[in-house]
Every structure is written in structure tokens, then in C-alpha cells.
C-alpha positions as CSV (number, residue, x, y, z in Angstrom):
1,X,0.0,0.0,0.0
2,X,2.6,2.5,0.7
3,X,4.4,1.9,-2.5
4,X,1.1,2.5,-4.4
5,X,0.9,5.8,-2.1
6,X,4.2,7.2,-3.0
7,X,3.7,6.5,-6.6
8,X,0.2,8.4,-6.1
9,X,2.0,10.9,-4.1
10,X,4.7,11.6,-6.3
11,X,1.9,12.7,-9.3
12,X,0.0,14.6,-6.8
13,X,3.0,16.2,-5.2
14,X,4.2,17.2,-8.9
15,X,0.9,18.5,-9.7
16,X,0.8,20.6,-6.7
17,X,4.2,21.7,-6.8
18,X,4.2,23.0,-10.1
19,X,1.3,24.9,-8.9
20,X,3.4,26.0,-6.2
21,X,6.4,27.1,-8.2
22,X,4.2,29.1,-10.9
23,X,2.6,31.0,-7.8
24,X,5.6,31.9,-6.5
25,X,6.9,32.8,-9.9
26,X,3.7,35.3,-10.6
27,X,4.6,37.4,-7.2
28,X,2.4,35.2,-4.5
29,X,3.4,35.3,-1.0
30,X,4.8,31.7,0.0
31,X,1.8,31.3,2.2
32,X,-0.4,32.7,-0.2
33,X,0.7,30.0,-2.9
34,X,1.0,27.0,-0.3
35,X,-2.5,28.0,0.6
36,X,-3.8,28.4,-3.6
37,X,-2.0,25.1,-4.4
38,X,-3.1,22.6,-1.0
39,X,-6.9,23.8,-2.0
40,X,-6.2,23.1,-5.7
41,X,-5.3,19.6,-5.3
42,X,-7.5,18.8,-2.4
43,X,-9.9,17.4,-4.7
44,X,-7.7,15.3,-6.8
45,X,-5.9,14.1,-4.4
46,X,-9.0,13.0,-2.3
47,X,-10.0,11.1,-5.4
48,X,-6.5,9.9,-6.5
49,X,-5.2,8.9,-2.9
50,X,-8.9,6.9,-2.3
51,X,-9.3,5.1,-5.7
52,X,-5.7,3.9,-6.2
53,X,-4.0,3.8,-2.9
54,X,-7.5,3.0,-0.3
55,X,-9.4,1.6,-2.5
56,X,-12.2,3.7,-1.7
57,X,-14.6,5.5,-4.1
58,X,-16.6,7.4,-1.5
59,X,-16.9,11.1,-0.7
60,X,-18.0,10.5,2.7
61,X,-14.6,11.1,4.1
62,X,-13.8,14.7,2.4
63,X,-14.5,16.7,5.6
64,X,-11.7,14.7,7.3
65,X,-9.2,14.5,4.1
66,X,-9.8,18.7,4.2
67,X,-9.0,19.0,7.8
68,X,-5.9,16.8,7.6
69,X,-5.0,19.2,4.6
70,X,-5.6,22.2,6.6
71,X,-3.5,21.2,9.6
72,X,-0.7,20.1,7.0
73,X,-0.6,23.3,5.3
74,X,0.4,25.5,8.3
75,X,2.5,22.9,9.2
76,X,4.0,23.2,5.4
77,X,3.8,27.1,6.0
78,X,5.9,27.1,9.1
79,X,8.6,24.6,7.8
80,X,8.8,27.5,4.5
81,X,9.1,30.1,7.1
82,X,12.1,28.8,9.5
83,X,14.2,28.1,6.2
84,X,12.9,31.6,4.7
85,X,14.7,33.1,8.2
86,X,17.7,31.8,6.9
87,X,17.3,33.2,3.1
88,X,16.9,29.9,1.7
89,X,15.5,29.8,-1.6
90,X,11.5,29.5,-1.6
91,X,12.0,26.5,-4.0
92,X,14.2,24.6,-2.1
93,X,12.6,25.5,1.7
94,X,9.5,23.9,-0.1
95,X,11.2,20.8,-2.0
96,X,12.7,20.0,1.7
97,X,9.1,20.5,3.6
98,X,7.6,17.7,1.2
99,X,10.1,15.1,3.2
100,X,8.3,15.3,6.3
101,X,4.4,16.6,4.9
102,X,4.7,13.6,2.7
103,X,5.2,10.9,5.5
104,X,2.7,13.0,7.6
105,X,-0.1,12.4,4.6
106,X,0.2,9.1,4.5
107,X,0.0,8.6,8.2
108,X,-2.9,10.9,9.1
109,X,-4.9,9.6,6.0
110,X,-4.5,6.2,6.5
111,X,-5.3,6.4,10.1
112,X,-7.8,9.0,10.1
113,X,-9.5,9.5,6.7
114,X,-9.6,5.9,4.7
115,X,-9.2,3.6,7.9
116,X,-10.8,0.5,7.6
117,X,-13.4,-1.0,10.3
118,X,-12.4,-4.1,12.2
């Protein structure tokens, strides 16, 4: 399952970062653009991460895939910010807070969003 995630993950993370990186290219404040792309790919993730990875076609569980988002992004946001204290590039401060989002995603959704009943 968690090699179907990361190869999920890794198309999802692409299409949000690229998101990311044209954001930041127009102008966008870092948070601004972490904010504009998590919300983008909330829906395709939810669909991509529950069909191919869960096995799960539902959207009963989108409430609880959103709120995990939510909590990820400020955590996203404040791993941007302590590198941007240290004039780090945006790009790379991002590329290094997908290490620990990443892992996070997979734990809180498995757990918490497409857990299956006993």
C-alpha cells in the first residue's frame, strides 16, 4: 500500500508543486501559494489517494481528508518560514518541507480519513 501511495504521491506532489512554483513565480506570497495550491489539489488528491492507494470511491470522508490538509498546510507554512529566516530559496525551503508533509499524509490519511473497520 505504501508503494502504491508514494507512486500516487509523487503525481500529486508534482501537480501541486508546479502549482506551487508558478505561484511563487507570478509574485504570490509563500503562504499565499502553499494555501492556492493545498486547495487546488485537495480534490484530486482525495480522489487519486482513495481510488488507487485505499481503495475507496466514497466522498464521505472529504470533511476529514480537508481538515488533515488544513493542519498540513500551516504545518507546510511554518517549515517554509524557518528556512525563509535563513534566506533559503523558496524553492528549495519547499522541495525539503515535502520530506516530512509527505510521510505525515500518509499517516494521518491512512489512520484517520480511509481507515478501515475491524
Amino acid at each position: 500500500m505504501y508503494l502504491k501511495y508514494l507512486t500516487i504521491g509523487v503525481v500529486n506532489t508534482l501537480v501541486g508543486y508546479f502549482l506551487l512554483v508558478v505561484l511563487l513565480f507570478f509574485g504570490f506570497h509563500y503562504a499565499a501559494a502553499v494555501l492556492l495550491a493545498t486547495v487546488a489539489g485537495i480534490l484530486f488528491n482525495y480522489r487519486t489517494y482513495g481510488i488507487y492507494v485505499f481503495n475507496n470511491k466514497s466522498w464521505r470522508y472529504l470533511f476529514r481528508f480537508f481538515m488533515i490538509y488544513a493542519a498540513l498546510y500551516f504545518l507546510n507554512v511554518s517549515i517554509i518560514a524557518f528556512f525563509n529566516q535563513y534566506n533559503m530559496n523558496l524553492y528549495l525551503a519547499s522541495f525539503l518541507a515535502l520530506i516530512p508533509i509527505a510521510y505525515l499524509s500518509f499517516f494521518l490519511n491512512k489512520r484517520y480519513v480511509y481507515a478501515k473497520k475491524n
